[in-house]
TITOR-206760 format. One record per residue (C-alpha): residue number from 1; residue in three letters; y, x, z. Coordinates in Angstrom, 2 decimals. Example, Ala and Ser with C-alpha at 12.3 -4.5 7.8 and 13.67 -1.06 7.14 Angstrom:
<recs>
{rec 1; 'ala'; {-4.50; 12.30; 7.80}};
{rec 2; 'ser'; {-1.06; 13.67; 7.14}};
</recs>
This chain:
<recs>
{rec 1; 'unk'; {79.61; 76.27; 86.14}};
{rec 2; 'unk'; {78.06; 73.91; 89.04}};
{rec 3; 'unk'; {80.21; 72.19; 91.36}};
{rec 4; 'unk'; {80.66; 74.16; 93.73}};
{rec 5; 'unk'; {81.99; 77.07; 91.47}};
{rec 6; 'unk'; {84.61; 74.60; 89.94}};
{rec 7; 'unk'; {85.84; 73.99; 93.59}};
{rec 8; 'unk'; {86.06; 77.93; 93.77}};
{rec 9; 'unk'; {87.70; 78.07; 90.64}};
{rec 10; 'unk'; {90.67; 75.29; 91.43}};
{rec 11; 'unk'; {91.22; 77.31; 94.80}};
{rec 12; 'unk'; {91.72; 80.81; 92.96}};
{rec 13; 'unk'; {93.70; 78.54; 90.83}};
{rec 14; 'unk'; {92.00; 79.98; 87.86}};
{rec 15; 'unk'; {92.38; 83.43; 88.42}};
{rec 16; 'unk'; {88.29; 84.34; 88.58}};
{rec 17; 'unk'; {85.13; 83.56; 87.10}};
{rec 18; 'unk'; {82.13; 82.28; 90.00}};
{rec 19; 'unk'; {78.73; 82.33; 89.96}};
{rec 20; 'unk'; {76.54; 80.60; 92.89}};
{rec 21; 'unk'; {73.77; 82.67; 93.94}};
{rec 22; 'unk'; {70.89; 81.09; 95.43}};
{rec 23; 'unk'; {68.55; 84.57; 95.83}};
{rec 24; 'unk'; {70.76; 87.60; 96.75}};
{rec 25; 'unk'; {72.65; 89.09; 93.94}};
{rec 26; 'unk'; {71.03; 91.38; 91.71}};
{rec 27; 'unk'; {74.09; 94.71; 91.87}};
{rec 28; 'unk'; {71.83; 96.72; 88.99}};
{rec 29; 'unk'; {73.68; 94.26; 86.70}};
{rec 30; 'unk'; {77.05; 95.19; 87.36}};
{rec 31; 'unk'; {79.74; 97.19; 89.51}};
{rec 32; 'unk'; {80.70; 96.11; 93.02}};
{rec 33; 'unk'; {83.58; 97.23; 95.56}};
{rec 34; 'unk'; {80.96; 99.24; 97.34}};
{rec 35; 'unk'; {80.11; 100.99; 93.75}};
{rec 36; 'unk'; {83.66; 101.37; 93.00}};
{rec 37; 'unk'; {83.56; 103.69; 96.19}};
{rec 38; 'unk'; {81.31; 105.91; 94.92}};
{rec 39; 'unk'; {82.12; 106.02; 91.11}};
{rec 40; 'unk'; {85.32; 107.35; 92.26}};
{rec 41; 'unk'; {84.02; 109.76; 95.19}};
{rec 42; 'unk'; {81.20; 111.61; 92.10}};
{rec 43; 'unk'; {78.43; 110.53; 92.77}};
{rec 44; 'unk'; {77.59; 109.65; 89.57}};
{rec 45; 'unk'; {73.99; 110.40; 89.31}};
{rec 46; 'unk'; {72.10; 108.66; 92.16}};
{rec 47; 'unk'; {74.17; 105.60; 91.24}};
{rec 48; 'unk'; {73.03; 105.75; 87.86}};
{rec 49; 'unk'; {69.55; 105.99; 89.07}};
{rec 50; 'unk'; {69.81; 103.29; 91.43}};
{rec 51; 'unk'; {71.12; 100.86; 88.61}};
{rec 52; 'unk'; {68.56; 101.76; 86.28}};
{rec 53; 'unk'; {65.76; 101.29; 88.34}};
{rec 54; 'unk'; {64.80; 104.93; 88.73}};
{rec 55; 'unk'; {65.72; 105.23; 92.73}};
{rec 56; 'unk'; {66.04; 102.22; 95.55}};
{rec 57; 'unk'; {68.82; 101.84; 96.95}};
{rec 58; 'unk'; {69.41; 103.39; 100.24}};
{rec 59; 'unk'; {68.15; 101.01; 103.28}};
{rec 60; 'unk'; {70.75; 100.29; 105.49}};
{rec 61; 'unk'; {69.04; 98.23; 107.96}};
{rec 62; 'unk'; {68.17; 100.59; 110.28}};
{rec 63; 'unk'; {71.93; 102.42; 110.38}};
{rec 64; 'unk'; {73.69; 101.44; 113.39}};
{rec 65; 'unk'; {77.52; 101.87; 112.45}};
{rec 66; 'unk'; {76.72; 99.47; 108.98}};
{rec 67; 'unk'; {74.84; 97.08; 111.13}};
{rec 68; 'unk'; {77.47; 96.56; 114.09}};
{rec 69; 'unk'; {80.00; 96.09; 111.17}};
{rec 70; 'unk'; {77.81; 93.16; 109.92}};
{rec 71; 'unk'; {77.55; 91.80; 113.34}};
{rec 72; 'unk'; {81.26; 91.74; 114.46}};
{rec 73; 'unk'; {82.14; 90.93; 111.05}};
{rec 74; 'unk'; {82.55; 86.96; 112.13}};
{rec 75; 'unk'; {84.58; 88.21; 115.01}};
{rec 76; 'unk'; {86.46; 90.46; 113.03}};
{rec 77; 'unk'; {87.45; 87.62; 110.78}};
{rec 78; 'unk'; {88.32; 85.08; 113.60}};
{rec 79; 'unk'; {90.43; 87.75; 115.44}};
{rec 80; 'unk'; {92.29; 88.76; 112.53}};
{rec 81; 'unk'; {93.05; 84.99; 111.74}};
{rec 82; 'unk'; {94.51; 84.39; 115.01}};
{rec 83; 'unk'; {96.44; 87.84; 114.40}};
{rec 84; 'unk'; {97.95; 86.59; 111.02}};
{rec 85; 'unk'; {98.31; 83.09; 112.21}};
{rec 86; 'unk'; {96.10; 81.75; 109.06}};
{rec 87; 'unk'; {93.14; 80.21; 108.25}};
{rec 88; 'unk'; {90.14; 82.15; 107.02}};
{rec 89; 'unk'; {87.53; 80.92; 104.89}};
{rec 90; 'unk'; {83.69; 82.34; 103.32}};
{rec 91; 'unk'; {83.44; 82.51; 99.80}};
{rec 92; 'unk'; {79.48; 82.92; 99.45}};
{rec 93; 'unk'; {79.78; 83.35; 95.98}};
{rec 94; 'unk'; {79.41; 86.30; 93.38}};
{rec 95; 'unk'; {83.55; 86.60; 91.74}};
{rec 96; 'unk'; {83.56; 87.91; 88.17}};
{rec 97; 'unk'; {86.03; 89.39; 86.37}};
{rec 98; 'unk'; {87.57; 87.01; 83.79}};
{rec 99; 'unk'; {87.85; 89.78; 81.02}};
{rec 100; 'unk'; {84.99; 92.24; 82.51}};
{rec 101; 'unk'; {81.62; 90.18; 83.42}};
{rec 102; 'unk'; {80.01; 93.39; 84.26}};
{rec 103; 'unk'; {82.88; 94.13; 87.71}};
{rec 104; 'unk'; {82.43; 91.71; 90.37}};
{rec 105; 'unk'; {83.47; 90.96; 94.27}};
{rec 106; 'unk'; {81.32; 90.17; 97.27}};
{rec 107; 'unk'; {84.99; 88.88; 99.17}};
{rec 108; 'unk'; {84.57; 89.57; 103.42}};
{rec 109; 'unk'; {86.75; 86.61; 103.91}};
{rec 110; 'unk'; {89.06; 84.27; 101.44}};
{rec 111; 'unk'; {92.93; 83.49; 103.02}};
{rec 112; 'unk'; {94.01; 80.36; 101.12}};
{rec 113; 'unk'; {97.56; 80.47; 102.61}};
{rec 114; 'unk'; {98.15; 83.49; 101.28}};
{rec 115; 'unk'; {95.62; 83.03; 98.18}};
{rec 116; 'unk'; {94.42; 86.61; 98.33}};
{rec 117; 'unk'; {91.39; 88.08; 100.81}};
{rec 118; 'unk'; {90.82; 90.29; 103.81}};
{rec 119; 'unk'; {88.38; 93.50; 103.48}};
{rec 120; 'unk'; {87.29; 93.92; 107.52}};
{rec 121; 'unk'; {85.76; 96.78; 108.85}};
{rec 122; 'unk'; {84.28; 98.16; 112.18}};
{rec 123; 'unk'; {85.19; 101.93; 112.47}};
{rec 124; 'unk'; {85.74; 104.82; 114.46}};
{rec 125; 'unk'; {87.75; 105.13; 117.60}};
{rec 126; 'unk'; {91.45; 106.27; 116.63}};
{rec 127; 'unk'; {91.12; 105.45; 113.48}};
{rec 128; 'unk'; {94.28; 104.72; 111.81}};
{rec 129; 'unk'; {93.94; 101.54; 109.44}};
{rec 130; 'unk'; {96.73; 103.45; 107.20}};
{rec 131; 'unk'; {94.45; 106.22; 106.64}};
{rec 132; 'unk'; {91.31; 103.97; 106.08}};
{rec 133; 'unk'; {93.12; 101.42; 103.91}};
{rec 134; 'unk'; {93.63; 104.47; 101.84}};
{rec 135; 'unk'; {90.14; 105.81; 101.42}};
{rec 136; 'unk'; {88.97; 102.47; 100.64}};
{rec 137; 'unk'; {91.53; 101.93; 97.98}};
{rec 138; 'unk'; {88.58; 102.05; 94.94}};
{rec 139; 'unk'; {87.31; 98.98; 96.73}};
{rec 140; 'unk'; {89.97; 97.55; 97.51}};
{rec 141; 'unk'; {91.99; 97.89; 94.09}};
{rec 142; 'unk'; {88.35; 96.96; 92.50}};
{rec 143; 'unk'; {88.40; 93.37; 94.21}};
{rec 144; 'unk'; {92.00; 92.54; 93.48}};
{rec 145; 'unk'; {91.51; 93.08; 89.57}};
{rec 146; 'unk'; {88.36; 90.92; 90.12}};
{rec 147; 'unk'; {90.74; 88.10; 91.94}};
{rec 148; 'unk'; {93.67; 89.25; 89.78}};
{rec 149; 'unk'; {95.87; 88.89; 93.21}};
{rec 150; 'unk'; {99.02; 90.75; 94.29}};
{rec 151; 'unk'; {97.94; 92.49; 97.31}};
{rec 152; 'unk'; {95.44; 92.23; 99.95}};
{rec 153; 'unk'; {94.46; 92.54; 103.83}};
{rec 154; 'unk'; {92.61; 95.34; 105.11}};
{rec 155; 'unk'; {92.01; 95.36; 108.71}};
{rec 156; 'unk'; {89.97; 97.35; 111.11}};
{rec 157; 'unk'; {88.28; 97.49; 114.77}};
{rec 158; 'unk'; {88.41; 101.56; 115.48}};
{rec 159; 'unk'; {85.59; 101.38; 118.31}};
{rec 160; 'unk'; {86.51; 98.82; 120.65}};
{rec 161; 'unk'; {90.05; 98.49; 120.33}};
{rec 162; 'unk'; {91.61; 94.99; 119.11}};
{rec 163; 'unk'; {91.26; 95.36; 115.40}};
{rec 164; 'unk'; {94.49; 96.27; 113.25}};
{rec 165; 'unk'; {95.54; 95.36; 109.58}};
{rec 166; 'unk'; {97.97; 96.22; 106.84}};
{rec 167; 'unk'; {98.76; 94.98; 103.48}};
{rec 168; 'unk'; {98.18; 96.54; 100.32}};
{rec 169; 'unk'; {100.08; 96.00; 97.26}};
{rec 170; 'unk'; {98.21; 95.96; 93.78}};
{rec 171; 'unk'; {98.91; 98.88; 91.34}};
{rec 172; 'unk'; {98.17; 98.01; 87.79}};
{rec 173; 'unk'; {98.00; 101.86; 86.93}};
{rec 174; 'unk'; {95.75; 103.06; 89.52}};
{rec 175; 'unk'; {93.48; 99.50; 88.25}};
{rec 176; 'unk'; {93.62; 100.53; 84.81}};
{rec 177; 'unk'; {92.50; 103.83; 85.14}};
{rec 178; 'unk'; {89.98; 102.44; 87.67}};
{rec 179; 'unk'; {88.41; 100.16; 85.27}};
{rec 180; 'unk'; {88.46; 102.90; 82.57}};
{rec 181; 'unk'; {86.61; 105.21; 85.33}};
{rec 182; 'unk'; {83.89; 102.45; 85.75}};
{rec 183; 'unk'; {83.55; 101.43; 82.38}};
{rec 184; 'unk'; {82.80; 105.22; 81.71}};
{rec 185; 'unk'; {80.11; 105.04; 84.10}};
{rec 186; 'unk'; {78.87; 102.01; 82.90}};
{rec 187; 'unk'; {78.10; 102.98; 79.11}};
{rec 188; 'unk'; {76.01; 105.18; 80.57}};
{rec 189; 'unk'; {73.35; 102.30; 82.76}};
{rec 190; 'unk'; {74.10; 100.31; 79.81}};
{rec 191; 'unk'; {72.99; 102.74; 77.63}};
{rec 192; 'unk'; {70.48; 104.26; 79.90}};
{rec 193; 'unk'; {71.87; 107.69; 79.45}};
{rec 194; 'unk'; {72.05; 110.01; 82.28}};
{rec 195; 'unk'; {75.64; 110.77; 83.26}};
{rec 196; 'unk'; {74.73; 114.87; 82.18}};
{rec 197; 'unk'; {78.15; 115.62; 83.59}};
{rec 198; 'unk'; {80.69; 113.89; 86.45}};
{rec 199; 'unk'; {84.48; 113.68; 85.30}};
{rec 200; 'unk'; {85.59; 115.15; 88.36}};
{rec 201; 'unk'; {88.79; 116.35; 86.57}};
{rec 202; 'unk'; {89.47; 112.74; 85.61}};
{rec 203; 'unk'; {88.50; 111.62; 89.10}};
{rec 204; 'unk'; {90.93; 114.11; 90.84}};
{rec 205; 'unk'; {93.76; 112.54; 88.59}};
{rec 206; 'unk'; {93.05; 109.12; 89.03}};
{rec 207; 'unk'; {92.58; 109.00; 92.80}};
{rec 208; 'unk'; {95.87; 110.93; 93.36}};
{rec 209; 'unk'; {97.96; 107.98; 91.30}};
{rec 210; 'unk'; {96.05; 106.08; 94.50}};
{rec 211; 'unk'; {99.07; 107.91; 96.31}};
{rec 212; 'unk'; {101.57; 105.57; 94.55}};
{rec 213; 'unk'; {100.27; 102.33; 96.39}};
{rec 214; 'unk'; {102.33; 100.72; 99.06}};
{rec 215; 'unk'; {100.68; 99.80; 102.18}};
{rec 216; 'unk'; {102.60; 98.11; 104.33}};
{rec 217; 'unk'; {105.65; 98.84; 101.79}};
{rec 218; 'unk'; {104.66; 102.66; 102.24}};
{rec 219; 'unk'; {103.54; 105.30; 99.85}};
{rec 220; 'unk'; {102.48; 108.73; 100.02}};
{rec 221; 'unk'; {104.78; 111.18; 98.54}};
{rec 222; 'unk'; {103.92; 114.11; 96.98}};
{rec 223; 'unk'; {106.90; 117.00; 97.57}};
{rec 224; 'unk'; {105.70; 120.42; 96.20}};
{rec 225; 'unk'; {108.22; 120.31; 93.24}};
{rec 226; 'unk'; {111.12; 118.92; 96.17}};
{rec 227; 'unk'; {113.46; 122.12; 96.59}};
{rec 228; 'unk'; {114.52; 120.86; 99.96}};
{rec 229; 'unk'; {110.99; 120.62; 101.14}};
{rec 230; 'unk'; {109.85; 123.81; 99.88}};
{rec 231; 'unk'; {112.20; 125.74; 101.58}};
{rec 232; 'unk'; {112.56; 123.65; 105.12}};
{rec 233; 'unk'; {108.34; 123.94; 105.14}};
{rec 234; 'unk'; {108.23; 127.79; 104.50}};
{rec 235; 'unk'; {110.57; 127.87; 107.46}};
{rec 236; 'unk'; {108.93; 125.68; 109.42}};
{rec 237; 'unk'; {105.44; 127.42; 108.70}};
{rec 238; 'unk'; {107.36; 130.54; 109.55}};
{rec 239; 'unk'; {108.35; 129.28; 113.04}};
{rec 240; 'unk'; {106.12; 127.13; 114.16}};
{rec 241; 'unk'; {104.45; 129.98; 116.72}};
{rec 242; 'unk'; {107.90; 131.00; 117.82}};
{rec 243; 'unk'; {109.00; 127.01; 118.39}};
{rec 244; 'unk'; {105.69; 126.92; 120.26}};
{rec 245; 'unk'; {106.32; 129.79; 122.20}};
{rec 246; 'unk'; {110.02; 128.78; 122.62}};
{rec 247; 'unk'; {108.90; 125.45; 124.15}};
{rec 248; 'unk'; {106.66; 127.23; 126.48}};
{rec 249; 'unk'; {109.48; 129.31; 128.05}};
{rec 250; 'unk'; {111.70; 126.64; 128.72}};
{rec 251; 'unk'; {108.57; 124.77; 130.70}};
{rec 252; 'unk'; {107.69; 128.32; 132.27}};
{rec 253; 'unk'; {111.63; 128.16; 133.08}};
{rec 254; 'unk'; {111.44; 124.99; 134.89}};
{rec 255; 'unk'; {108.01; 125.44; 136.57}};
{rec 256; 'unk'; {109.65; 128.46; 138.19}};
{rec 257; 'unk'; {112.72; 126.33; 139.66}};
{rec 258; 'unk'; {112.09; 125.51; 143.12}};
{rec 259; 'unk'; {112.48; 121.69; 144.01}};
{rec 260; 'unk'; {115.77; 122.49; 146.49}};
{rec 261; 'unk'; {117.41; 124.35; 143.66}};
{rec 262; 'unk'; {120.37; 122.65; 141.97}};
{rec 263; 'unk'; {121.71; 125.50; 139.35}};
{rec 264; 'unk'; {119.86; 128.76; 138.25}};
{rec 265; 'unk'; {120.36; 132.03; 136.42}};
{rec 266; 'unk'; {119.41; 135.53; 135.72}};
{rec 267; 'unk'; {118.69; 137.54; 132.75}};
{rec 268; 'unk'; {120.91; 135.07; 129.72}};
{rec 269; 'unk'; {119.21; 131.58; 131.07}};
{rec 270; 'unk'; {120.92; 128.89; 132.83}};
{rec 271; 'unk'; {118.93; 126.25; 134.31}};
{rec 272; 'unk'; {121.02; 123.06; 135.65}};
{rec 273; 'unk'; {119.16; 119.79; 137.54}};
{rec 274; 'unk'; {120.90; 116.84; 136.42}};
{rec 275; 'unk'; {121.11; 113.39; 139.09}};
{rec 276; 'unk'; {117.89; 112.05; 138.36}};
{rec 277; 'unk'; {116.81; 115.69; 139.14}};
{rec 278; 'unk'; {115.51; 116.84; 135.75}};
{rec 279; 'unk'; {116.02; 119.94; 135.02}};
{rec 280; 'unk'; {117.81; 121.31; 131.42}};
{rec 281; 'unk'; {117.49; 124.94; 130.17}};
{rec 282; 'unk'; {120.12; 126.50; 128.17}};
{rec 283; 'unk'; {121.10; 129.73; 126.96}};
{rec 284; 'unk'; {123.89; 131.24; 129.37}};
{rec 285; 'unk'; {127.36; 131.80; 127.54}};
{rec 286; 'unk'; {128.54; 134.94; 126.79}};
</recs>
């Protein structure tokens, strides 16, 4: 390993393998974050061909949402550093996994306070960096078995808001049934064997133990076999259309209070202005 890969080395403090790369890296010879992505969404087959030789890749020059990520993507990183209070740093190298030479990590940015990395991304407006941190998880669980760190940043710009991040904690299952997931797909380029069949069984199962990791100390819970649940969503399923139509009357109720009335009534309904003249609807006692 040159110098500059033993420099990369002491910072991950051992925890990767690094290779320079002077001409850009050649992904037929292994998986990526970006693969990791798709291994786990199905598409199995026009990623095989694509690693094989047997399809290009798709060109993503020309797309205009992948593009103004690249662009902002310095941006991105600066903002986010001011945001975290940290320093930032770009790790032009190729990571490799220690124990799997055939996974590796093209990092968005390095945090050497926190020795882990940020993924950054440029996305929709609204979008809710909880929701995206989630459907990047194969990527994002992908480069922290590369970097073998604890968790990781994610953060987001959705459309031209200031950008927001979370953390995400490593989960050692979901990564071990990852890797098995990839290494499944692998045999086959390795053995140039068309994938005749996707394990979409498999890949159902393994992205729902996805649901386990914390983001921001949060998980997603799964409550169909909570007895509680069950019955409190039937009911609210039941009345949602009545609660809707419930809160409608009461507005209809106050709409049709005149702005010099204090108290009203008529037909069971008692409607009362309080001193900062809002106005409360009850049911009239009996």
């Amino acid at each position: 390993m040159n110098s500059l890969g033993n420099m990369l080395g002491a910072m991950l403090a051992g925890q990767v393998a690094a290779l320079q790369t002077e001409q850009p890296f050649d992904r037929s010879v292994g998986i990526g974050g970006s693969d990791a992505m798709r291994i786990m969404a199905g598409d199995w087959v026009r990623l095989y061909d694509e690693k094989v030789g047997n399809r290009q890749s798709e060109d993503l020059s020309g797309v205009f949402k992948v593009q103004l990520g690249v662009y902002t993507e310095p941006f991105h990183a600066d903002w986010f550093a001011k945001m975290l209070g940290t320093e930032v740093t770009v790790l032009s190298d190729t990571l490799l996994h220690p124990d799997h030479e055939w996974m590796y990590a093209h990092l968005d940015r390095w945090l050497p306070k926190y020795k882990t990395f940020v993924e950054l991304k440029h996305t929709r407006s609204g979008a809710s960096v909880w929701e995206k941190s989630r459907f990047y998880m194969p990527q994002l669980q992908h480069y922290m078995a590369v970097t073998n760190t604890k968790s990781c940043y994610f953060s987001i710009i959705p459309g031209n808001d200031e950008p927001r991040y979370c953390e995400v904690e490593r989960d050692d299952d979901y990564i071990e049934n990852l890797i098995q997931m990839e290494q499944s797909f692998w045999w086959h380029v390795k053995e140039k064997e068309a994938p005749e069949q996707t394990p979409f069984g498999e890949l159902a199962r393994v992205n729902k133990m996805a649901e386990a990791v914390k983001v921001d100390g949060y998980r997603v819970a799964d409550m169909t076999k909570d007895n509680l649940w069950t019955d409190a969503a039937a009911r609210f399923i039941t009345n949602q259309a009545a609660a809707k139509a419930f809160d409608q009357a009461k507005d209809d109720l106050r709409s049709a209070v005149g702005d010099d009335v204090g108290e009203a009534y008529g037909h069971g309904v008692v409607a009362k202005r309080d001193s900062r003249g809002r106005v409360s609807i009850r049911a009239a006692k009996e």
